[in-house]
C-alpha positions in Angstrom: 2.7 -16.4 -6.1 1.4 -14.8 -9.0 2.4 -11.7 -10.9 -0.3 -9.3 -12.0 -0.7 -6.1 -14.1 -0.5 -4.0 -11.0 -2.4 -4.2 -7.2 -5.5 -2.8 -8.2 -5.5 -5.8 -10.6 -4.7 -8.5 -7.9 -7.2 -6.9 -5.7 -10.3 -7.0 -8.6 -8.6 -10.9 -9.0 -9.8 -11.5 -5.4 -13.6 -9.5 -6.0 -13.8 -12.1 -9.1 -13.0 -14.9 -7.4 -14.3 -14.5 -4.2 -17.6 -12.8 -4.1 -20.8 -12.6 -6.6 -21.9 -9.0 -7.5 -23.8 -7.8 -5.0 -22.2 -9.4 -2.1 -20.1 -7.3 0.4 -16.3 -6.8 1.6 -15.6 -5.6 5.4 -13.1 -2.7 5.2 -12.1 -0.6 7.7 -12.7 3.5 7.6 -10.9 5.5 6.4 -9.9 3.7 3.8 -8.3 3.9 -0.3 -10.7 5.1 -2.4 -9.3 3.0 -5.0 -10.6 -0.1 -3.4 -14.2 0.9 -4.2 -12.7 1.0 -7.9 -11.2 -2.3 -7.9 -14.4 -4.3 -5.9 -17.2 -2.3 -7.9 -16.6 -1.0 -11.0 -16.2 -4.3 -12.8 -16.8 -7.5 -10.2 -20.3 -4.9 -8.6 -19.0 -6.2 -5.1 -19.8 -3.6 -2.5 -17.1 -2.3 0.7 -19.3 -2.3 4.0 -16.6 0.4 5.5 -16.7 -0.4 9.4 -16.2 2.9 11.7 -14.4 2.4 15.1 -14.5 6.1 16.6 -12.6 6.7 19.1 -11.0 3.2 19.5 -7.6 2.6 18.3 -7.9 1.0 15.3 -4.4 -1.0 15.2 -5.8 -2.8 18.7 -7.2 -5.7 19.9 -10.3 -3.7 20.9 -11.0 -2.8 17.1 -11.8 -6.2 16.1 -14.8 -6.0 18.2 -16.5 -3.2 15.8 -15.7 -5.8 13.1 -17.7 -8.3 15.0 -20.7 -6.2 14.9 -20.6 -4.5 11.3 -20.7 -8.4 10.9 -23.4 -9.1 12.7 -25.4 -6.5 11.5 -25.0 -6.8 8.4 -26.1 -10.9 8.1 -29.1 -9.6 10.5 -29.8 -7.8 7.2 -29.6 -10.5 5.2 -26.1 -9.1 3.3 -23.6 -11.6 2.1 -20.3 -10.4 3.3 -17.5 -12.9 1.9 -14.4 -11.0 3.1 -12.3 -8.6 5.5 -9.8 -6.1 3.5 -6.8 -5.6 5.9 -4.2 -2.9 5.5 -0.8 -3.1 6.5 0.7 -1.0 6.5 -2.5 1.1 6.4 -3.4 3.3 3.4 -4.8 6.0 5.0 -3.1 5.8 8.3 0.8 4.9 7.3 0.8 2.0 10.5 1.8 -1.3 10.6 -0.8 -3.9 12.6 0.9 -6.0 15.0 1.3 -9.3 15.0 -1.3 -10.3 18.1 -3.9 -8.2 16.2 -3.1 -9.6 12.8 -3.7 -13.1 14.2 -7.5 -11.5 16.1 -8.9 -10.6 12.5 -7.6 -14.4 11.3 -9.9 -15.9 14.0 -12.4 -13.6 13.2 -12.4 -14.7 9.6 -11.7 -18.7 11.0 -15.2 -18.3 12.7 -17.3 -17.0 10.5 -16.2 -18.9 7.1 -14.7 -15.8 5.4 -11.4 -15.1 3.3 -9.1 -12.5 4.3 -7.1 -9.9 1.8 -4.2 -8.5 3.3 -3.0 -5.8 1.2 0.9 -5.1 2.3 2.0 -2.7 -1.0 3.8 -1.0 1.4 5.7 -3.5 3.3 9.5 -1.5 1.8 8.2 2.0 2.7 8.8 1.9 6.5 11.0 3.7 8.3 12.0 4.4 12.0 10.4 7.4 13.5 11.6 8.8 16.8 8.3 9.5 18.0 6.8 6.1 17.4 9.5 4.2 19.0 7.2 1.2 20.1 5.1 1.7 17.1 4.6 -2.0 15.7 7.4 -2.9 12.5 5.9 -4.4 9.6 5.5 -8.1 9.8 3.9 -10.0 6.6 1.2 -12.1 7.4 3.0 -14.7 5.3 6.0 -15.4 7.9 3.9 -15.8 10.7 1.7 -19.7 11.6 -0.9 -19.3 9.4 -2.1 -23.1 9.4 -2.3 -22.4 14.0 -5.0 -20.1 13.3 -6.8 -20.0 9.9 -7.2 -22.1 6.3 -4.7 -20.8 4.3 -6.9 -21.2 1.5 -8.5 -18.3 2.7 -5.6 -16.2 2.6 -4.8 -13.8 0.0 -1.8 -11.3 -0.3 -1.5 -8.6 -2.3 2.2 -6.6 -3.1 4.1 -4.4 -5.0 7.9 -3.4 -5.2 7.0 -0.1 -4.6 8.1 1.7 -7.6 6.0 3.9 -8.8 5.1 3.7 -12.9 6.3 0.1 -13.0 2.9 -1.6 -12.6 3.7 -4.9 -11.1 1.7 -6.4 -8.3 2.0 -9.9 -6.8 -0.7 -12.1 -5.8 0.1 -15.1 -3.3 -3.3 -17.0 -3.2 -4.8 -19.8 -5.2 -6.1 -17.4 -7.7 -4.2 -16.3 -10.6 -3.7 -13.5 -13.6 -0.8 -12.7 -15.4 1.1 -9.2 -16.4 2.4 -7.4 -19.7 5.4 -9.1 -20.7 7.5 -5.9 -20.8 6.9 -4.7 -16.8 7.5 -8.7 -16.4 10.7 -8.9 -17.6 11.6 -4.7 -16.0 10.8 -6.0 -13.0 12.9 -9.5 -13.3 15.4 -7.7 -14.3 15.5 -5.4 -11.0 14.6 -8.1 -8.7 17.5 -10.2 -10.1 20.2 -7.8 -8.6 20.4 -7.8 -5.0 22.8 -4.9 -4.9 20.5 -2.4 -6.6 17.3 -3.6 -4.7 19.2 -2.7 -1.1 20.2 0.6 -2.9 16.8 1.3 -4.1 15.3 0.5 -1.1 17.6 2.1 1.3 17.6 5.4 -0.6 13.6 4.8 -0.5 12.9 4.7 2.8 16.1 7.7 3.7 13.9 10.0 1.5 10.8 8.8 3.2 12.0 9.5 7.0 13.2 12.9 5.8 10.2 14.0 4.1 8.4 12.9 6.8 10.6 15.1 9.7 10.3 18.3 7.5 6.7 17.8 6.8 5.8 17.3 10.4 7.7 19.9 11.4 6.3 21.9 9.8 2.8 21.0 10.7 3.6 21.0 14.4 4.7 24.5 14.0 1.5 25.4 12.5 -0.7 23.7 15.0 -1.9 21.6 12.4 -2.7 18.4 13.9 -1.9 14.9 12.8 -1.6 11.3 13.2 1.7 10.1 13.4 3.2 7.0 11.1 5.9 5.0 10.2 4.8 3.6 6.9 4.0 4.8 3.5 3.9 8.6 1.7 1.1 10.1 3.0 0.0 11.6 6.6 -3.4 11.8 7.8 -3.8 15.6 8.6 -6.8 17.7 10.2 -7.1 20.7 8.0 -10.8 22.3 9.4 -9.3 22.1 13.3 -6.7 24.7 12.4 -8.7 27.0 10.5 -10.7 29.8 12.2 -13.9 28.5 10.8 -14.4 25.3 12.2 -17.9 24.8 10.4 -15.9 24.6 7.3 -16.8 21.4 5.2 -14.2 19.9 3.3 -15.3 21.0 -0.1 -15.0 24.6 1.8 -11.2 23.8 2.5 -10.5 22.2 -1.1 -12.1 25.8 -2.4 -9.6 27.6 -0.6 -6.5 25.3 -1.3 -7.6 25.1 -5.0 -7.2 29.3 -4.9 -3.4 28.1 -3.9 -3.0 25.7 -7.1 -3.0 23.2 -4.6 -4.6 19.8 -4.3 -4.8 17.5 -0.8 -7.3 14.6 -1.2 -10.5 14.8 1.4 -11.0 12.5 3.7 -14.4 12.5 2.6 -13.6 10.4 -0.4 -11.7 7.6 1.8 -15.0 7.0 4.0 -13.2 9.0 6.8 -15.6 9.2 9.7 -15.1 12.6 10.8 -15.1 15.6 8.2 -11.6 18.2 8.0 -9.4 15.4 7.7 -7.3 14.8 4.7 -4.5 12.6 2.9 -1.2 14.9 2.6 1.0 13.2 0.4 4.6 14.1 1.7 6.9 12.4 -1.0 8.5 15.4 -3.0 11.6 16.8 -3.7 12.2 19.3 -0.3 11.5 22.4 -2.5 8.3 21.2 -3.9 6.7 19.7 -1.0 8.2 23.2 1.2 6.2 25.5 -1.4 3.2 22.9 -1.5 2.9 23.2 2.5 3.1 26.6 2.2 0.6 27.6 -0.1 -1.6 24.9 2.0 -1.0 26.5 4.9 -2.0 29.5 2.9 -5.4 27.9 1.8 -6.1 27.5 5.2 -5.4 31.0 6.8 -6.9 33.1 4.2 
């Protein structure tokens, strides 16, 4: 395991090592823009973003759209070297099960490539009443690796999941290093057991509260969503509750912006449908009550 300057930085670790520039990255859609930053800016490796319509993408069934971006893209004579995997997913806020976990090992087995498996939000899950038999997070790291892959070819990226302290852990073969004052911050904190339950704890209580109010709030509005267990954001569809539903997301963001508002668009995470968008839910209660409001606002005007 190796301690870098943040997760972006482990992730650009992995484009340098990895792949050449030009080559490609299989990434599910939607997906963080900031993984286009990471791959492209500096290493020029390209995401080939795979869409799965109306198939679930934490199923079995999903991998098989994999399998053909795949295909596809050697028929074109693209050199893909890796598959990005999410969990819990950034955009989504869902945790892959296990079963589906191991599919997109053999996947990778088969066809000689290495597989990232970003879990930065592995502390920020939380029990939600209507996703009872929603899958838990399970690192890829605790389960048989050597049954179904190289794990050579296996590379983890992590983060305590504290925002401003910019440490990200690496577990791979490759290797990069931090600044020596968030190294020694974040020794410091992992060294005490008593404050990392408390932080974590308090964490994930905030979370599942946010969450409730947030989606209450939305469900009242008939503003639809995709429900999650994992991570600070929900995946909300903004154009399907507005009377204009030609309205293209730079239409909405005109609208919200009038509010003094901000919600990212889908359209910059590759999202496959337009009206969608990344609702960041982790505020104090009377921020994110005002935000929703004047969102809600945006919307209706």
């Amino acid at each position: 395991m190796t301690v870098t300057s943040s997760v972006s930085n482990a992730v650009e670790c992995c484009a340098w090592a990895l792949a050449n520039t030009g080559d490609y990255i299989l990434l599910g859609r939607p997906y963080f823009i900031a993984f286009k930053t990471a791959f492209g800016t500096r290493p020029g490796v390209n995401l080939l973003g795979v869409a799965v319509g109306t198939t679930d993408p934490f199923s079995m069934a999903a991998v098989r759209h994999y399998e053909v971006a795949y295909a596809e893209a050697k028929s074109q004579g693209l050199n893909v070297r890796a598959l990005v995997l999410c969990s819990p997913h950034n955009l989504l806020g869902r945790c892959y099960p296990q079963l589906v976990i191991r599919e997109y090992m053999k996947f990778c087995h088969l066809n000689g490539l290495h597989l990232i498996c970003d879990e930065i939000y592995a502390l920020s899950t939380w029990e939600s009443p209507r996703m009872a038999h929603a899958a838990g997070f399970q690192s890829v790291l605790s389960m048989n690796i050597e049954d179904v892959m190289d794990p050579g070819m296996l590379h983890v990226v992590w983060d305590f999941g504290a925002t401003g302290l910019t440490i990200g852990c690496l577990v791979s073969y490759l290797y990069n290093f931090p600044s020596s004052l968030a190294d020694q911050v974040a020794t410091s904190l992992l060294l005490d057991d008593e404050s990392i339950m408390t932080y974590i704890a308090t964490n994930r209580g905030r979370l599942s509260e946010s969450y409730r109010f947030a989606t209450e709030f939305l469900r009242v509005h008939g503003i639809a969503y995709v429900e999650c267990n994992a991570a600070f954001f929900v995946w909300i569809n903004l154009r399907a509750a507005m009377k204009d539903r030609a309205a293209t997301d730079k239409d909405i963001l005109d609208r919200l912006q009038r509010e003094k508002v901000y919600i990212a668009p889908g359209s910059v995470y590759a999202a496959e449908e337009r009206g969608w968008f990344r609702m960041v839910f982790a505020h104090p209660p009377e921020v994110l009550e005002e935000g929703l409001n004047r969102m809600l606002r945006g919307i209706q005007s």
